[in-house]
N, C-alpha and C positions, 0 to 999 in steps of 0.2 A: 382843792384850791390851787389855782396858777401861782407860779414858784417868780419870783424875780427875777431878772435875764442873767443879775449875779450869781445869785442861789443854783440856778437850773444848769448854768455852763460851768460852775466851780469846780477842777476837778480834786474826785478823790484819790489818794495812790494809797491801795492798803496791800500789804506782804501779807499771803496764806499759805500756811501748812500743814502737812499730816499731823495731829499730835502724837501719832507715834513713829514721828521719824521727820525733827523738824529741818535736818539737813534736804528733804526735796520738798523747795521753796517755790510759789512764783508771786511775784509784784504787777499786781491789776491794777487799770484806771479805767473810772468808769466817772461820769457826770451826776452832777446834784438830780439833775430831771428823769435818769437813770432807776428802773424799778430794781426790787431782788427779785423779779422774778429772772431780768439782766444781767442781774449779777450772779444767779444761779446756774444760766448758761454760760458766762461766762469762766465761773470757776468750774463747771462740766469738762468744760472744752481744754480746760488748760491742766486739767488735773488726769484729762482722759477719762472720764467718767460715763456712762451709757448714758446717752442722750433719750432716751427715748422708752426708759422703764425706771421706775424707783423716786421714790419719793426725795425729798430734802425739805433743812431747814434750818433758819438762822434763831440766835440765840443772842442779845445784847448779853453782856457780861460785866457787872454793875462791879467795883473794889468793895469787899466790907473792911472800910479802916485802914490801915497799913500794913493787913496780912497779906497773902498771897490768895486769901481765898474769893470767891465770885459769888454773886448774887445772879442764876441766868433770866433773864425775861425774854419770854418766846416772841417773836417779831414775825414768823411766815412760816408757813410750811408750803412747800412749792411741789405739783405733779410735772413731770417730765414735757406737758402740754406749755408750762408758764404758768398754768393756774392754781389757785388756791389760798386760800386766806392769807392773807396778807401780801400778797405775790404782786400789788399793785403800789407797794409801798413806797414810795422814791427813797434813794438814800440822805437825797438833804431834808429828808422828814424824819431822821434817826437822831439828826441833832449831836454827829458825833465830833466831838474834837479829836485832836492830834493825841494817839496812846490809847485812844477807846478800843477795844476788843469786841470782837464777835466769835460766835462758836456757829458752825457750820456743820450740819451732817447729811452725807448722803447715802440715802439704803437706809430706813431707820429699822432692817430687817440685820445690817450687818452692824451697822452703826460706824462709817470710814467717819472719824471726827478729824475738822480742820481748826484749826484758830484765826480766826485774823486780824492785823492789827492795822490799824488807819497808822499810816507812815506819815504824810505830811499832804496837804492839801494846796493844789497849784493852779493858777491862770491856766483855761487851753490854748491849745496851741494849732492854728488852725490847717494844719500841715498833718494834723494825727485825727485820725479814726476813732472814735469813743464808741463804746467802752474796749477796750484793748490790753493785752499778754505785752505787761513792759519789760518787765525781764523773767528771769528765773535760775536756778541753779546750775551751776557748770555739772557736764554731764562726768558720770565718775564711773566707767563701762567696768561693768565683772564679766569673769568669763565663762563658758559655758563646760560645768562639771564633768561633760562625758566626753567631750572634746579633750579636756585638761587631762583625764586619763589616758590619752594617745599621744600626749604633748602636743596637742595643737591648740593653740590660740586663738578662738571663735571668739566673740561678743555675746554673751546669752542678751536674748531679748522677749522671755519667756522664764516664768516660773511652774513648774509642779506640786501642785497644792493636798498631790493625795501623798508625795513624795516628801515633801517640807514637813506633814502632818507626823509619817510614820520616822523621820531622821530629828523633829523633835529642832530644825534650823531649815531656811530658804532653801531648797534646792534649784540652781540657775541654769538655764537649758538654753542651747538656740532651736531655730526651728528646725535645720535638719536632725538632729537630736529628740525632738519632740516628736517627729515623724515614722523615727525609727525606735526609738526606744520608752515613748510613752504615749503611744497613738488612743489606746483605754481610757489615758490619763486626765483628770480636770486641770488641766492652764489655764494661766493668764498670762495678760504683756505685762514685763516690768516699765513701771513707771521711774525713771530713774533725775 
């Protein structure tokens, strides 16, 4: 059904997280007319996620009562194409107000869960681009372990995940480090 020209251009501003690390934040807006399958590229893009393998999917997150606990109702599960059930959804067909929460995952192979929480809902603004990466977390640089043993002060921008596994904690690399001393190794980029 055609959305209102209220409804279609309202925007949403919702702040998404790692749930396992809600200090690396970003604050998305995206429009009522705006699908999730929109919003799925768009939290891709901002979370750094591979655009182009791995499934995802949202999750309404109902309060039971005045606990802390959730009731989820499944709302989309999205292929890296846009498609897939529910992936046509718009957001002003969520019917969320200000504090509703969503659950986000992508990789239902790894299971990276995010939360998101609708922050406050605004007038656009015809000067901004929807849907759009409106802020996010101050960058908080570590540095890179093999470096730190020479004393020298690189940026890791890489982790070692066969190294993190067997130390039992992150191990943080930069690439010349990755190059030379864990070329074998399975990396990734830190998201920071």
């Amino acid at each position: 059904k055609k959305l209102p020209p209220e409804q279609a251009n309202l925007v949403y501003r919702f702040k998404a997280y790692f749930c396992h690390r809600p200090t690396s934040w970003r604050c998305l807006e995206l429009q009522g007319k705006h699908t999730l399958a929109a919003f799925d590229k768009c939290l891709r893009g901002a979370f750094n996620h591979d655009d182009t393998d791995h499934l995802s999917g949202f999750w309404k997150l109902i309060p039971r009562g005045e606990t802390k606990r959730f009731r989820k109702t499944g709302l989309a599960e999205i292929d890296p194409l846009g498609k897939g059930e529910g992936a046509e959804l718009r957001i002003a067909d969520l019917q969320l107000t200000v504090g509703a929460q969503l659950e986000y995952i992508y990789d239902f192979g790894d299971s990276i869960e995010h939360r998101i929480i609708l922050e406050e809902t605004l007038a656009p603004n015809d000067r901004v681009q929807y849907p759009r990466l409106a802020d996010q977390n101050k960058l908080c640089n570590k540095y890179c372990e093999e470096c730190h043993k020479q004393n020298i002060k690189t940026v890791a921008t890489l982790i070692c995940l066969e190294c993190s596994e067997e130390a039992y904690r992150p191990v943080l690399i930069c690439e010349g480090c990755a190059n030379a001393y864990h070329e074998e190794h399975i990396i990734t980029k830190i998201l920071y």
